[in-house]
C-alpha positions in Angstrom: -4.5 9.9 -22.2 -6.4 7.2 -20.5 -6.3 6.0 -16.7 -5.2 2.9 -15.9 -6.4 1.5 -12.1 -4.5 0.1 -9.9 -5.3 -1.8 -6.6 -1.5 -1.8 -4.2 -2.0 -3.9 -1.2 0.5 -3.5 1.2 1.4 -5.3 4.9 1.8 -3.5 8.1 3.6 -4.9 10.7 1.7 -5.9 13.7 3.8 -4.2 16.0 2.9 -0.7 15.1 0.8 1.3 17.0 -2.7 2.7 15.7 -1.7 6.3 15.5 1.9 5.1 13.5 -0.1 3.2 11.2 -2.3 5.8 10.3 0.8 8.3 9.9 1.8 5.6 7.7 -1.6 5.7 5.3 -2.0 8.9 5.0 2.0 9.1 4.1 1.5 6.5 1.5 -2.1 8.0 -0.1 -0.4 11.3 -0.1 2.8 9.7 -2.6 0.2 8.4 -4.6 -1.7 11.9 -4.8 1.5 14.0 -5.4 3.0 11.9 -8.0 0.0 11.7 -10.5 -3.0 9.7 -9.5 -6.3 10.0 -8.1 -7.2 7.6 -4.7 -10.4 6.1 -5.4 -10.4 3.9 -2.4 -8.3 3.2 0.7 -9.4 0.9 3.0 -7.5 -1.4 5.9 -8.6 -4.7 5.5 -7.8 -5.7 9.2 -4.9 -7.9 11.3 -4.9 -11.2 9.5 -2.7 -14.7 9.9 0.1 -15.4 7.5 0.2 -19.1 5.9 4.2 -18.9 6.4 6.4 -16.2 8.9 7.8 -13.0 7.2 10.5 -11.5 8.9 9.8 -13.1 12.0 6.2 -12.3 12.2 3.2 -14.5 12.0 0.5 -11.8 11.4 0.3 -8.4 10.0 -2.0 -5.8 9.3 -3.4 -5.7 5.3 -4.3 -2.3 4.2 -5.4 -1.5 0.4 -5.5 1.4 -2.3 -7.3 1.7 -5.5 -5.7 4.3 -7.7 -6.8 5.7 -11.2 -3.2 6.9 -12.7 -2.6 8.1 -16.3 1.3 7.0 -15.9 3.3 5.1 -13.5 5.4 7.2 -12.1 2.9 7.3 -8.6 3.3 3.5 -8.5 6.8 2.9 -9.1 7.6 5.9 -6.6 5.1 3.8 -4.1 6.9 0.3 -4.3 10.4 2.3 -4.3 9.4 4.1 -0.8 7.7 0.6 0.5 11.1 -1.8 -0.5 12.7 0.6 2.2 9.9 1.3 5.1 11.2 -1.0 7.7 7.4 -0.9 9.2 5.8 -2.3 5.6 6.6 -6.3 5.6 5.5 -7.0 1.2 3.5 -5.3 -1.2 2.2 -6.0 -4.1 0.9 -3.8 -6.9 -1.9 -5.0 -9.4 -3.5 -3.6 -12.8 -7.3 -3.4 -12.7 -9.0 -4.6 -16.2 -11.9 -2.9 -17.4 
């Protein structure tokens, strides 16, 4: 079967410390592992400025994953966990052409 890539970003709230956040990556890399796909990449792209406020905030932090999956069931399990994660403000889940 072939792999389909995937790039999730999600945002971080600003409010959370360094050593939650990185609880929080690793929790989120490690859903993606268990539930059928391979992290290529995971990189935190830094506190940025929103155009508009989110839930009260002005900011967060960006943080994004490129996956290689062969099914979905990794993603869908990712954006179910994120919808309730009071400490992720959006994400958003794209499929990489190649």
């Amino acid at each position: 079967m072939a792999t389909t890539k995937y790039e999730v970003t999600y945002i971080i709230k600003p409010d959370v410390d360094e050593e939650s956040k990185q609880a929080l990556v690793e929790r989120y890399d490690n859903v993606l592992n268990q539930n059928g796909s391979e992290v290529v990449e995971s990189k935190d792209w830094g506190k940025k400025r929103f155009a508009y406020e989110m839930n009260k905030y002005r900011e967060g932090t960006y943080h994004i994953v490129v996956v290689n999956a062969e099914n979905a069931d990794a993603i869908n399990e990712f954006d179910r966990l994120a919808k309730i994660d009071s400490a992720i403000l959006r994400s958003m889940t794209v499929k990489i052409e190649a």
